[in-house]
py3Dmol code that shows the C-alpha trace and the ligand (Angstrom):
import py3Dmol

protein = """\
ATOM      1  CA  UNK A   1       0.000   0.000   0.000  1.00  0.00           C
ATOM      2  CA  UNK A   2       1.169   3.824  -1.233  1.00  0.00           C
ATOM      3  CA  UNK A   3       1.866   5.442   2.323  1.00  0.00           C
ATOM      4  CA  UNK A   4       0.226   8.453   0.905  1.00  0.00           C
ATOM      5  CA  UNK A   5      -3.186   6.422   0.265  1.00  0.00           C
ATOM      6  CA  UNK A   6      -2.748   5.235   3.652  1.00  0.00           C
ATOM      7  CA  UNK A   7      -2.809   8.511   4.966  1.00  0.00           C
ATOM      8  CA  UNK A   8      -5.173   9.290   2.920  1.00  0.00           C
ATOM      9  CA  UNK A   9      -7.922   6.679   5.046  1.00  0.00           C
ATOM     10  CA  UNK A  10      -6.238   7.578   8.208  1.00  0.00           C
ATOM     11  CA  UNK A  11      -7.691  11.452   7.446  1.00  0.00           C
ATOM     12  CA  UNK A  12     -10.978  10.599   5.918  1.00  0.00           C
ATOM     13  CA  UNK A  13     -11.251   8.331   9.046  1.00  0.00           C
ATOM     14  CA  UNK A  14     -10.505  11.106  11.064  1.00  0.00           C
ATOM     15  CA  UNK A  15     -12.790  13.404   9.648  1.00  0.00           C
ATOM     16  CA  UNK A  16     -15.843  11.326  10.485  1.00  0.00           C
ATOM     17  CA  UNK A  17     -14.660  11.054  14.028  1.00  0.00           C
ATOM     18  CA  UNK A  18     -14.314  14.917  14.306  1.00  0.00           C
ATOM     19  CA  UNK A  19     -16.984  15.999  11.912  1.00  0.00           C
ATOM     20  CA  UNK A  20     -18.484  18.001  14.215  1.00  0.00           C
ATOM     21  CA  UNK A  21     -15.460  19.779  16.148  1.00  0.00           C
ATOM     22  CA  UNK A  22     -14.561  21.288  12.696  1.00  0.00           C
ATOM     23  CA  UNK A  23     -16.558  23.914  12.639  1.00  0.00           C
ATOM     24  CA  UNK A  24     -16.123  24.923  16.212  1.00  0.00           C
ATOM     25  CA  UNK A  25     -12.192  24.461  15.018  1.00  0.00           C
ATOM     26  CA  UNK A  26     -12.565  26.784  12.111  1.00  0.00           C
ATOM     27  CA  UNK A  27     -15.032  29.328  13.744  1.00  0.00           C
ATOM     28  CA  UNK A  28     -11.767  29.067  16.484  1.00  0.00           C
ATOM     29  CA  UNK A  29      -9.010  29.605  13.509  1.00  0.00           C
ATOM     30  CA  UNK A  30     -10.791  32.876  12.335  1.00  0.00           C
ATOM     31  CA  UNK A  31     -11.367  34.490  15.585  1.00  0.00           C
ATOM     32  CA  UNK A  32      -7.524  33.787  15.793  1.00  0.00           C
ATOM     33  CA  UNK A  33      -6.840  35.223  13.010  1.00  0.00           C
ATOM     34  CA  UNK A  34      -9.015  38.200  13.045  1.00  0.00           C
ATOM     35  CA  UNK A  35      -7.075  38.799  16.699  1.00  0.00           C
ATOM     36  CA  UNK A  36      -3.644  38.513  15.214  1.00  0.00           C
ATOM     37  CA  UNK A  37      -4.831  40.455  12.329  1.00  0.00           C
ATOM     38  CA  UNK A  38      -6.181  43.451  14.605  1.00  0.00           C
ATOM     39  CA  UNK A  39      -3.136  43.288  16.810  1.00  0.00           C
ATOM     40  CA  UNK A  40      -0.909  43.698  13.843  1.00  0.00           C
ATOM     41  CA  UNK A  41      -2.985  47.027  12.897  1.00  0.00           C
ATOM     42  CA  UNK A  42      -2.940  48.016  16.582  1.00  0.00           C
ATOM     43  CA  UNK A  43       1.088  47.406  16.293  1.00  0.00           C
ATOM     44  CA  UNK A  44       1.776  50.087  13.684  1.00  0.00           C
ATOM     45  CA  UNK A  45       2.657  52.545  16.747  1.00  0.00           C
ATOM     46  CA  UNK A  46       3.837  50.106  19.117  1.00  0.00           C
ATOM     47  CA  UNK A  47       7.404  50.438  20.570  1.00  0.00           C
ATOM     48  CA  UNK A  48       8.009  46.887  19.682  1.00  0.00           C
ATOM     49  CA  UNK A  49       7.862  47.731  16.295  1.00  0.00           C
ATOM     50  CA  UNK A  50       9.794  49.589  13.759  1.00  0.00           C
ATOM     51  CA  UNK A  51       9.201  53.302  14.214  1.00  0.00           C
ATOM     52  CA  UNK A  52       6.550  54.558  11.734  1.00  0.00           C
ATOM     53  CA  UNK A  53       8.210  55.056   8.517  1.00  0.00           C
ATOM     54  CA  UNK A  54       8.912  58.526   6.697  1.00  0.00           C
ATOM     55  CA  UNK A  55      10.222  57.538   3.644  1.00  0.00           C
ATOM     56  CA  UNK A  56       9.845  55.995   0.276  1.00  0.00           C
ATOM     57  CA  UNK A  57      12.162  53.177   1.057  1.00  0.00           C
ATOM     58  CA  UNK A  58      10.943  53.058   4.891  1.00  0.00           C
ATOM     59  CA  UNK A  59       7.805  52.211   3.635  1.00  0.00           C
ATOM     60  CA  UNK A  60       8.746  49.724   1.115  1.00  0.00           C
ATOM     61  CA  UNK A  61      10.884  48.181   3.867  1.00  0.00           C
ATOM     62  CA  UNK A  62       7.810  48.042   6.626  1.00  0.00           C
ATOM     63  CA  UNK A  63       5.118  46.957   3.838  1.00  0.00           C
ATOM     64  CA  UNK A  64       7.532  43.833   2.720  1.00  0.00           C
ATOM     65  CA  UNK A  65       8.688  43.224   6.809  1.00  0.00           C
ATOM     66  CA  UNK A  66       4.365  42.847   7.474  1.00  0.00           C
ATOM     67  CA  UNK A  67       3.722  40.436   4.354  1.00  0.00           C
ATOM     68  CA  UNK A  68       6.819  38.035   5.381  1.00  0.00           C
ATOM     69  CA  UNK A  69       5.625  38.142   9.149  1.00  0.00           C
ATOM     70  CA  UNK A  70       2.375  37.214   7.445  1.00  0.00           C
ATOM     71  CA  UNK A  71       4.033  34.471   5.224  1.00  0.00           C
ATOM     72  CA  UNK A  72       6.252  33.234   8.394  1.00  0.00           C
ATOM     73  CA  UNK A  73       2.147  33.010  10.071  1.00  0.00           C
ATOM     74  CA  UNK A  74       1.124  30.897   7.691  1.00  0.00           C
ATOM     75  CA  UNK A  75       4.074  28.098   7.225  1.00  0.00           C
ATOM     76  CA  UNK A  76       4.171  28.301  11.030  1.00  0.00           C
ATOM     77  CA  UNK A  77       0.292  27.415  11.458  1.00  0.00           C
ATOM     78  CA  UNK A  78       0.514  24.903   8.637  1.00  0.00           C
ATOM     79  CA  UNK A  79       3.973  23.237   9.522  1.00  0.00           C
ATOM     80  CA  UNK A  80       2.936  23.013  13.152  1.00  0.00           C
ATOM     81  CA  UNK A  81      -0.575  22.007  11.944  1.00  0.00           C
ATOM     82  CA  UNK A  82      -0.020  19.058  10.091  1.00  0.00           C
ATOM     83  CA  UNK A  83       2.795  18.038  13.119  1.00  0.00           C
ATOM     84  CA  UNK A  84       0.618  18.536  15.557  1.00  0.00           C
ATOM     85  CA  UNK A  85      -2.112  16.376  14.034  1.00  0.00           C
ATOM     86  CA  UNK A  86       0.122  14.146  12.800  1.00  0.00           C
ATOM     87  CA  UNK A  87       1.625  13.582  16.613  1.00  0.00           C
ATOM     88  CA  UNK A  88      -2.022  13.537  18.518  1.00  0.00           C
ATOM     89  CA  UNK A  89      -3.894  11.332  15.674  1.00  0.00           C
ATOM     90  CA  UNK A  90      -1.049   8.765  14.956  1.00  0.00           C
ATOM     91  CA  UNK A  91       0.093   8.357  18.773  1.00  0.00           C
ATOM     92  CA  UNK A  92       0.983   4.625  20.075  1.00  0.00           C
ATOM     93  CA  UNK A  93      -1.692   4.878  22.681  1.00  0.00           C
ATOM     94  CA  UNK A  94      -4.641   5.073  19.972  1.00  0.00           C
ATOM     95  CA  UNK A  95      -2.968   1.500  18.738  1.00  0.00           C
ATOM     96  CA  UNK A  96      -1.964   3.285  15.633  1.00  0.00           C
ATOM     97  CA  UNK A  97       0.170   1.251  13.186  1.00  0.00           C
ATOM     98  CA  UNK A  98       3.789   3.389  11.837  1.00  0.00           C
ATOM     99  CA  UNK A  99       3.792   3.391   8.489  1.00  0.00           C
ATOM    100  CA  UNK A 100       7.559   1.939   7.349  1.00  0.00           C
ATOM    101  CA  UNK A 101       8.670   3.425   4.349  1.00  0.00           C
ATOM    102  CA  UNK A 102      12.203   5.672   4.450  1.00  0.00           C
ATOM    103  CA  UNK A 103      12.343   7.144   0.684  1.00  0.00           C
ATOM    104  CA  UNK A 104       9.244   9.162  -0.996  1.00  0.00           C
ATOM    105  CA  UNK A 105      10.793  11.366  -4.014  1.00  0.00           C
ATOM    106  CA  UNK A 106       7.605  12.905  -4.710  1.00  0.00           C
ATOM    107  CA  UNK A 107       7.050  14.347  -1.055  1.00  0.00           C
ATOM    108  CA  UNK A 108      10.936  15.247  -1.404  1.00  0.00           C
ATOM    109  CA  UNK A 109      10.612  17.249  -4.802  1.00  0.00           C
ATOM    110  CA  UNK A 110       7.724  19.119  -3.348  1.00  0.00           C
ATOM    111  CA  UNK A 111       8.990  20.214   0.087  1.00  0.00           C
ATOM    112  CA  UNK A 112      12.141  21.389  -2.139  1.00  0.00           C
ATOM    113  CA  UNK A 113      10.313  23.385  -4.916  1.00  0.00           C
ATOM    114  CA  UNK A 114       7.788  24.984  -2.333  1.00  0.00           C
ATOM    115  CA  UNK A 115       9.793  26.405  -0.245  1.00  0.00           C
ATOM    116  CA  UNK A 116      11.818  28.033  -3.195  1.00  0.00           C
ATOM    117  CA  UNK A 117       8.696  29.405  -4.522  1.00  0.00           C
ATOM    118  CA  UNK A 118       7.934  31.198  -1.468  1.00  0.00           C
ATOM    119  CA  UNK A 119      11.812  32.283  -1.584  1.00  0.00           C
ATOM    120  CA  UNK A 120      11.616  33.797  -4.811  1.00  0.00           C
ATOM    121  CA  UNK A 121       8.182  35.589  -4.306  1.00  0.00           C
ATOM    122  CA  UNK A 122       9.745  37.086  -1.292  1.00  0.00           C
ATOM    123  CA  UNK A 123      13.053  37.958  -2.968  1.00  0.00           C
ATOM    124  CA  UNK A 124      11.220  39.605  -6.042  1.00  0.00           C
ATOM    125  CA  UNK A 125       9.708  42.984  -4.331  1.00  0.00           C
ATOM    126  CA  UNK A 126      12.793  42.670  -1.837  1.00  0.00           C
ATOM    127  CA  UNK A 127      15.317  43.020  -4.711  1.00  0.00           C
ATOM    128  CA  UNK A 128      13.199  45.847  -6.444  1.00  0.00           C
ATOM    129  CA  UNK A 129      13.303  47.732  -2.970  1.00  0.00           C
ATOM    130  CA  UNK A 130      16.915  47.017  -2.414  1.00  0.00           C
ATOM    131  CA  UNK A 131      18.082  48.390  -6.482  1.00  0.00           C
ATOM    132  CA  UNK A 132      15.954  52.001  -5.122  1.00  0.00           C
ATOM    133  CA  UNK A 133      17.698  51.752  -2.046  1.00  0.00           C
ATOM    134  CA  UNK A 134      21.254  52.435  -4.383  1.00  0.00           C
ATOM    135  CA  UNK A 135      20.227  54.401  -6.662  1.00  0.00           C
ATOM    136  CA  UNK A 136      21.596  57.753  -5.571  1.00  0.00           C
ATOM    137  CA  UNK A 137      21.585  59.684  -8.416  1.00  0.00           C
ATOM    138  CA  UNK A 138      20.246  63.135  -9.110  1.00  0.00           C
ATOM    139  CA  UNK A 139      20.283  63.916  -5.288  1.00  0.00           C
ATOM    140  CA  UNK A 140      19.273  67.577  -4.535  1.00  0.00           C
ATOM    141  CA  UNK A 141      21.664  68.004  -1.820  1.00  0.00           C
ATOM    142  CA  UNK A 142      24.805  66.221  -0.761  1.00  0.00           C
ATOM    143  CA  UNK A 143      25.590  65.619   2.703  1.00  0.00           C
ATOM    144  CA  UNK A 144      29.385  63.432   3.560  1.00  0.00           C
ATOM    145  CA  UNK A 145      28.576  62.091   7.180  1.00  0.00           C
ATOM    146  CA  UNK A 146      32.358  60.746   9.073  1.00  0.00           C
ATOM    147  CA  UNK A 147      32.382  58.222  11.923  1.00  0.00           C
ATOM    148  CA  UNK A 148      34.515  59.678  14.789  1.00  0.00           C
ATOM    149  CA  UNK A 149      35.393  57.562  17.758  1.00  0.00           C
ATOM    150  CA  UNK A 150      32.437  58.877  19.071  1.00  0.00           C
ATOM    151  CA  UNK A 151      30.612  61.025  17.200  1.00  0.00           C
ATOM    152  CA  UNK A 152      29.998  62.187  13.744  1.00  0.00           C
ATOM    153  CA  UNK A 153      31.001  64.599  11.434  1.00  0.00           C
ATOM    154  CA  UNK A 154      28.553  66.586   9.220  1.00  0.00           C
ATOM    155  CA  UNK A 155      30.150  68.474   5.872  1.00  0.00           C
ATOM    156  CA  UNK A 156      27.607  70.036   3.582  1.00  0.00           C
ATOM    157  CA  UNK A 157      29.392  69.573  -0.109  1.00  0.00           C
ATOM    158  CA  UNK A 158      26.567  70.480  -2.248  1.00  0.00           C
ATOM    159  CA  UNK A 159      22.821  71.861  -2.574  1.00  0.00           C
ATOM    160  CA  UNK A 160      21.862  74.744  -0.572  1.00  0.00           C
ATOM    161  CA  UNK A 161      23.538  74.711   2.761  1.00  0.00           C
ATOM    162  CA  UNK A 162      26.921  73.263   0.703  1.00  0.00           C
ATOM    163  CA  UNK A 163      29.971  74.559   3.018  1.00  0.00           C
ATOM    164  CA  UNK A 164      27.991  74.211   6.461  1.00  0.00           C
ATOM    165  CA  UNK A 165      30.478  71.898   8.369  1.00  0.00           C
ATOM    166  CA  UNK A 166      29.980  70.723  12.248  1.00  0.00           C
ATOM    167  CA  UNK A 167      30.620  67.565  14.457  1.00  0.00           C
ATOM    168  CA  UNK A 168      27.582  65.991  16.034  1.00  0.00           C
ATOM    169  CA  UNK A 169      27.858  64.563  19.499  1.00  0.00           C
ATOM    170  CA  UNK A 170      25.750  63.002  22.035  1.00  0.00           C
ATOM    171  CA  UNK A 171      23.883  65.880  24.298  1.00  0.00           C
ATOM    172  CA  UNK A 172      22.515  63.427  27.275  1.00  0.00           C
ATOM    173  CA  UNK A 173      24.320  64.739  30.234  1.00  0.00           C
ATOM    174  CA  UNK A 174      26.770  62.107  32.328  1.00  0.00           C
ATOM    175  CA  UNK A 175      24.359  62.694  35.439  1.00  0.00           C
ATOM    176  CA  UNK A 176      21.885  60.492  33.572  1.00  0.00           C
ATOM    177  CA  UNK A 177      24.221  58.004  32.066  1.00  0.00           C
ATOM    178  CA  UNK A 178      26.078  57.343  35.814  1.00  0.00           C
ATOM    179  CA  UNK A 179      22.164  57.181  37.181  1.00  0.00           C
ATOM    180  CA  UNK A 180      22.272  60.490  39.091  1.00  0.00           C
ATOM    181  CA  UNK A 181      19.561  61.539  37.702  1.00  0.00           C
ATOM    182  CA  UNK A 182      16.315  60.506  35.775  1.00  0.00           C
ATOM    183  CA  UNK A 183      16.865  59.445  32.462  1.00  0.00           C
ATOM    184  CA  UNK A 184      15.331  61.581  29.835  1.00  0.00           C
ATOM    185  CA  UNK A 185      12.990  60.471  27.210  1.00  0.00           C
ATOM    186  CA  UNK A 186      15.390  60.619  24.459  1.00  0.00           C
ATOM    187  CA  UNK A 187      17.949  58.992  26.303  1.00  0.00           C
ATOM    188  CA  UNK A 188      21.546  58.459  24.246  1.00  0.00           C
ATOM    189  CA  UNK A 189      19.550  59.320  21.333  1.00  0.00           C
ATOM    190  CA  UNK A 190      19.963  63.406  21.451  1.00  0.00           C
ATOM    191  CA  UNK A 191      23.234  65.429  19.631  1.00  0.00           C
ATOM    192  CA  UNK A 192      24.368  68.806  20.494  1.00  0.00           C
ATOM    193  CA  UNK A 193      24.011  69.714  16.585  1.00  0.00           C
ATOM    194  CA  UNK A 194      21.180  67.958  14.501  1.00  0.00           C
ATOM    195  CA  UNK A 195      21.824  66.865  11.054  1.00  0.00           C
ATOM    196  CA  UNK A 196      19.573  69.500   9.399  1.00  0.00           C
ATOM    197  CA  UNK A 197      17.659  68.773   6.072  1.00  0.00           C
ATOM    198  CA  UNK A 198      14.618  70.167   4.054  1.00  0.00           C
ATOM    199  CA  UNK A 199      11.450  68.163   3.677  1.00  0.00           C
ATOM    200  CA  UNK A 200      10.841  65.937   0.954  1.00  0.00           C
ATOM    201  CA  UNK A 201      14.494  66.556  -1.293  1.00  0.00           C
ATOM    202  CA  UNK A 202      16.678  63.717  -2.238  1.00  0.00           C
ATOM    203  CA  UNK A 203      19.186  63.650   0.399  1.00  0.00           C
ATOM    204  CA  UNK A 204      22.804  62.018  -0.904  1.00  0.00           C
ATOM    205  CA  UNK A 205      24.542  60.921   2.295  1.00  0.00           C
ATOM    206  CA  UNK A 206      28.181  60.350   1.468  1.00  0.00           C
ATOM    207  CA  UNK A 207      29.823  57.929   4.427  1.00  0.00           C
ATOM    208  CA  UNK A 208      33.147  57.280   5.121  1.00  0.00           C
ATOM    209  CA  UNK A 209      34.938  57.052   8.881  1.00  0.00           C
ATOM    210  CA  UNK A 210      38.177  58.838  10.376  1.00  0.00           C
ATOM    211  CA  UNK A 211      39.309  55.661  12.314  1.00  0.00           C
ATOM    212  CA  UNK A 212      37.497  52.850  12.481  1.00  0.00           C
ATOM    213  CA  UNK A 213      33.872  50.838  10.882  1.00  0.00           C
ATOM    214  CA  UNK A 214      31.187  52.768  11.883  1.00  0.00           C
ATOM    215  CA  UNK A 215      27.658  52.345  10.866  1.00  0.00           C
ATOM    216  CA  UNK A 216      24.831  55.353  10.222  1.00  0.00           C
ATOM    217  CA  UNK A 217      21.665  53.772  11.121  1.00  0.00           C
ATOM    218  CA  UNK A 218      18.379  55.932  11.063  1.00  0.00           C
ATOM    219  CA  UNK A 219      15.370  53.175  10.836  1.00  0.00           C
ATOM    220  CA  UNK A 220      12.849  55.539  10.326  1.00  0.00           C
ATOM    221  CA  UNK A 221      13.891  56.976   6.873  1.00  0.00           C
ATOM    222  CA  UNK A 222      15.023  53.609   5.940  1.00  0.00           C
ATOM    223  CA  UNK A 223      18.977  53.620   5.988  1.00  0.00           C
ATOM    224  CA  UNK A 224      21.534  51.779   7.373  1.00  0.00           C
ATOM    225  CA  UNK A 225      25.212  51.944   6.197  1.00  0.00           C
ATOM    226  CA  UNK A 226      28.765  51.000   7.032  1.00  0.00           C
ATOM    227  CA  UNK A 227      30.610  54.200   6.958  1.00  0.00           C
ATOM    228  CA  UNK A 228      34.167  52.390   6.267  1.00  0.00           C
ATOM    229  CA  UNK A 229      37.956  54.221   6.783  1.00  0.00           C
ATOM    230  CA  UNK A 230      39.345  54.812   3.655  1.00  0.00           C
ATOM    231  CA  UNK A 231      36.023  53.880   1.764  1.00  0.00           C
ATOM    232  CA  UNK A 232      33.591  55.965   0.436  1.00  0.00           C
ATOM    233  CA  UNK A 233      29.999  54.701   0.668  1.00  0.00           C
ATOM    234  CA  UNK A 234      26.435  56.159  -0.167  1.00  0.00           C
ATOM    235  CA  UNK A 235      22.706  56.112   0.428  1.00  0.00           C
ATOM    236  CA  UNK A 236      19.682  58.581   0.337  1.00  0.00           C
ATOM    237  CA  UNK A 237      16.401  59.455   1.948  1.00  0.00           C
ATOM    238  CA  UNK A 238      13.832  61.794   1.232  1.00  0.00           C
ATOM    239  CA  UNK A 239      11.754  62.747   4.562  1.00  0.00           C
ATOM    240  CA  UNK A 240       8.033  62.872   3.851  1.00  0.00           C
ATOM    241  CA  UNK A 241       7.531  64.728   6.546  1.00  0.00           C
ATOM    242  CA  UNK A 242       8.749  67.326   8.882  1.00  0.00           C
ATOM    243  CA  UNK A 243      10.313  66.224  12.457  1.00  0.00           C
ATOM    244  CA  UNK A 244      13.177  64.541  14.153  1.00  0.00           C
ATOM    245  CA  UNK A 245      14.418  61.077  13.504  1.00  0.00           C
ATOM    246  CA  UNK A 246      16.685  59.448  15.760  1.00  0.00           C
ATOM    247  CA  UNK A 247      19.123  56.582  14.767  1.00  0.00           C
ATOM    248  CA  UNK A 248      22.889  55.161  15.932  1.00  0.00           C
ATOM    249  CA  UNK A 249      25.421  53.794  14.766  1.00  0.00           C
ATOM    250  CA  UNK A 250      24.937  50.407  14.287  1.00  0.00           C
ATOM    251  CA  UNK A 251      28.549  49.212  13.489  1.00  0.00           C
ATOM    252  CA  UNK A 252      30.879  47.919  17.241  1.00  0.00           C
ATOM    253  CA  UNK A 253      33.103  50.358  16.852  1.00  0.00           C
ATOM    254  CA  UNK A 254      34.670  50.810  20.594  1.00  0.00           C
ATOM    255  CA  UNK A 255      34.091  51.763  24.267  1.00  0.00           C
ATOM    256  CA  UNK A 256      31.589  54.361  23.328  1.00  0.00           C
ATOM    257  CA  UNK A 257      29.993  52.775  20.565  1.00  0.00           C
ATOM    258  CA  UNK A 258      26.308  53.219  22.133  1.00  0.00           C
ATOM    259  CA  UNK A 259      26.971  56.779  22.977  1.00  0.00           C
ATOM    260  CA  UNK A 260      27.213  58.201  19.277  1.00  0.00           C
ATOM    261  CA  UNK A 261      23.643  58.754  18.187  1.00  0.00           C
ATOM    262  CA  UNK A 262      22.138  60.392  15.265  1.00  0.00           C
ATOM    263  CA  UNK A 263      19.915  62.744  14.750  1.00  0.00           C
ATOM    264  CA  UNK A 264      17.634  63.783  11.633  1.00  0.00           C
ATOM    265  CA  UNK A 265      16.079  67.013  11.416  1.00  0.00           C
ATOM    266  CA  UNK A 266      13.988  67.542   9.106  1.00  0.00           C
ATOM    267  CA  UNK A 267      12.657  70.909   8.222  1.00  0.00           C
ATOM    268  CA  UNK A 268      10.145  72.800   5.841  1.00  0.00           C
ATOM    269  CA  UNK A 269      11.695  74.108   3.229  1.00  0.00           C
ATOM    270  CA  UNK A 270      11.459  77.889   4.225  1.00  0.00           C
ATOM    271  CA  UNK A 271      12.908  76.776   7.677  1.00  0.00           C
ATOM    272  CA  UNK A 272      15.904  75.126   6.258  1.00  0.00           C
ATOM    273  CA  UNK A 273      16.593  77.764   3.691  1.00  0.00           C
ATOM    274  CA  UNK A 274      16.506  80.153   7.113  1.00  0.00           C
ATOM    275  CA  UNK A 275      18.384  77.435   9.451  1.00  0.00           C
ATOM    276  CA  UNK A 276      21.582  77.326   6.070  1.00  0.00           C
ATOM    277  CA  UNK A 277      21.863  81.084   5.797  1.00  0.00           C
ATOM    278  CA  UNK A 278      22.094  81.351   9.926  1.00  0.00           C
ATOM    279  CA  UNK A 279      24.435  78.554   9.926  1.00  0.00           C
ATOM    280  CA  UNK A 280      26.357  79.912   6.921  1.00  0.00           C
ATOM    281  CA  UNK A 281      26.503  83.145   8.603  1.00  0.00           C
ATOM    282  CA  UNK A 282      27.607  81.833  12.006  1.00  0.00           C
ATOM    283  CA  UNK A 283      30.495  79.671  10.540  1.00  0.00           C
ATOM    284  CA  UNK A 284      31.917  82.685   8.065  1.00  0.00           C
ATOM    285  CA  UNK A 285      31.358  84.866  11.071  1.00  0.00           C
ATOM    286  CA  UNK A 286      33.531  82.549  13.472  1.00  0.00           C
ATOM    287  CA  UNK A 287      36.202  82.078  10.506  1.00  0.00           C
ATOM    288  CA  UNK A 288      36.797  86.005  10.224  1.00  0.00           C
ATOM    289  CA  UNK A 289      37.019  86.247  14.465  1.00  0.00           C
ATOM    290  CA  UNK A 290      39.429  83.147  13.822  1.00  0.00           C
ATOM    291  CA  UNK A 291      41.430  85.055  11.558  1.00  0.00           C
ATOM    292  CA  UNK A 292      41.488  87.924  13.195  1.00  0.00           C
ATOM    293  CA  UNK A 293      42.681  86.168  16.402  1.00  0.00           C
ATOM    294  CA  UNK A 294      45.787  84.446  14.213  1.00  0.00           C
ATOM    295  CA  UNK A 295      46.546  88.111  12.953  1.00  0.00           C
ATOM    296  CA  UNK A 296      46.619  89.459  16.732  1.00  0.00           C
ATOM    297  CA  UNK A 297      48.801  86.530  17.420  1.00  0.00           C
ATOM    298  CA  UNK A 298      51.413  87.183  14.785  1.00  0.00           C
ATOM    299  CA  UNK A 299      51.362  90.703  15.736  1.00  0.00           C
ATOM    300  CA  UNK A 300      52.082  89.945  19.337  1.00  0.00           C
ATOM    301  CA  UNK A 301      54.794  87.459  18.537  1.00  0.00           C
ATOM    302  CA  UNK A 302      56.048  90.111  16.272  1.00  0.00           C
ATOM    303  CA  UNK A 303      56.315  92.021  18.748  1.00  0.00           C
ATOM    304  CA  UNK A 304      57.724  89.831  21.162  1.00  0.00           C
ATOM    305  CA  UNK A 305      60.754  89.496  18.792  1.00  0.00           C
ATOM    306  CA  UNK A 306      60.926  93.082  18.431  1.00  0.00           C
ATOM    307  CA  UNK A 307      61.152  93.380  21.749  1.00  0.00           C
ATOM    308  CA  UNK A 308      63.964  90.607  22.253  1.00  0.00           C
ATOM    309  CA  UNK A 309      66.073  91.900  19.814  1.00  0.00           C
ATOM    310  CA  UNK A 310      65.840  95.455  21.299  1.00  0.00           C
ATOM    311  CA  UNK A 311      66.485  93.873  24.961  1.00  0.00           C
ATOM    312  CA  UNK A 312      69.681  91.847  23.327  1.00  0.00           C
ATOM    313  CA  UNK A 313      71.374  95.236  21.699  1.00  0.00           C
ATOM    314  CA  UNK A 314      70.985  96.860  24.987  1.00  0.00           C
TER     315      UNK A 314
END
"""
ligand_1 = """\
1
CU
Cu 30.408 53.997 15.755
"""
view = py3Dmol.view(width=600, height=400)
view.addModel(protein, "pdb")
view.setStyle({"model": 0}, {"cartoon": {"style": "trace"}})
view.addModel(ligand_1, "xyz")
view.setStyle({"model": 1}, {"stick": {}})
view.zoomTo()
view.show()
């Protein structure tokens, strides 16, 4: 006798035992579902999940993250099913007979070309999503972020803003971190300078690092990248909408590797034009007082010599 026909009889013998449980069964499978279904809505703000997403890709990556969870749902009910059944309805105890076979090539051919179904209808969009992901061309603005053991470096190169340079490094104050005081809500995740960007422009982020791997991680506009010494890497966002996006870096990079946050802020476009020209202003501003202060000093040491030399012909 075929195994398969075998099992066969053993479910159709089952079924007229539990004829009548099946419905309560299935009315039990939908409420289930229904549950797991609402909680998944419900989960869209939950901390457990990933942070709402604000971008393009973000989306793409949340959308695709939901229908595998989905997928993983369903082999997980149906593997378990059929294990399940198979372990209660075959058991020893019910004087059930084992079936001795060791070699089925059909059942083999199909638990092999399944699976890599599923694989490549999960691969497909992921692929597509993954090709956006590098495509950094055209950007509106240019931005080339270093890794610093600990903290990152911001240079403007091009778009409006281009020559606004400044270091970004973690603002929570060592009374919270050493548990003096309560912690904050944004906890390791606040700078003393922002990353500052307009709303909805292509954003080019350039990455490279002064020393050694670091990562620049900011889940809610979808990008995550090793910023590499020596390298140059690249990815890009566009913020749908105004606010502030926190990330880290997500590369073990040393002692202080959870205490180098980042921080997105993204502005309307008015703001930012107004937030560049301030910035712009500030930095030309402190370059002339810099200058001036190197003048002053080679006019004092000037001076000093002067002085010397008089002192040494008297
Ligand atoms: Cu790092």
């Amino acid at each position: 006798m075929h195994p398969f026909s075998e099992i066969e009889t053993g479910i159709k013998n089952c079924n007229n035992h539990v004829g009548e449980n099946m419905k309560i069964k299935s009315v039990a499978t939908l409420m289930g579902m229904s549950a797991l279904a609402f909680y998944s809505s419900m989960a869209v703000g939950s901390k457990y999940n990933f942070p709402e997403p604000q971008s393009v890709i973000a989306q793409d990556i949340y959308d695709q993250h939901i229908v595998l969870l989905w997928i993983c749902l369903a082999i997980f009910v149906g593997v378990f099913g059929v294990m399940f059944y198979s372990i209660l309805k075959h058991r020893k105890s019910l004087g059930y007979k084992a079936a001795n076979f060791h070699h089925s090539t059909t059942v083999e051919i199909i638990w092999t070309v399944i699976p890599c179904l599923i694989l490549v209808v999960m691969a497909l969009p992921a692929t597509k999503t993954v090709i956006a992901m590098k495509d950094t061309s055209s950007p509106d603005m240019t931005i080339k972020a270093t890794g610093y053991q600990w903290m990152w470096g911001y240079d403007y190169l091009e778009g409006e803003g281009e020559g606004i340079s400044f270091y970004s490094k973690l603002a929570t104050p060592m009374a919270q971190i050493e548990n003096r005081e309560a912690k904050g809500d944004n906890y390791l995740l606040e700078v003393d300078n922002n990353l500052v960007v307009p709303v909805g422009k292509k954003v080019r982020v350039i990455l490279t690092a002064n020393d050694v791997i670091h990562a620049w991680w900011v889940p809610a506009l979808g990008v995550k990248q090793d910023a590499i010494p020596g390298f140059i890497r690249d990815v890009w966002f566009a913020a749908d909408n105004p606010g502030i996006y926190r990330g880290q870096c997500a590369e073990l990079c040393g002692k202080d590797h959870g205490f180098m946050p980042i921080v997105v802020e993204v502005l309307e476009e008015e703001a930012y034009a107004q937030w560049a020209a301030e910035k712009l202003a500030a930095s030309s501003g402190a370059s002339q007082v810099a200058s001036a202060n190197i003048e002053m000093i080679a006019d004092a040491s000037e001076a000093i010599e002067a002085a010397e030399e008089n002192s040494e012909n008297n």
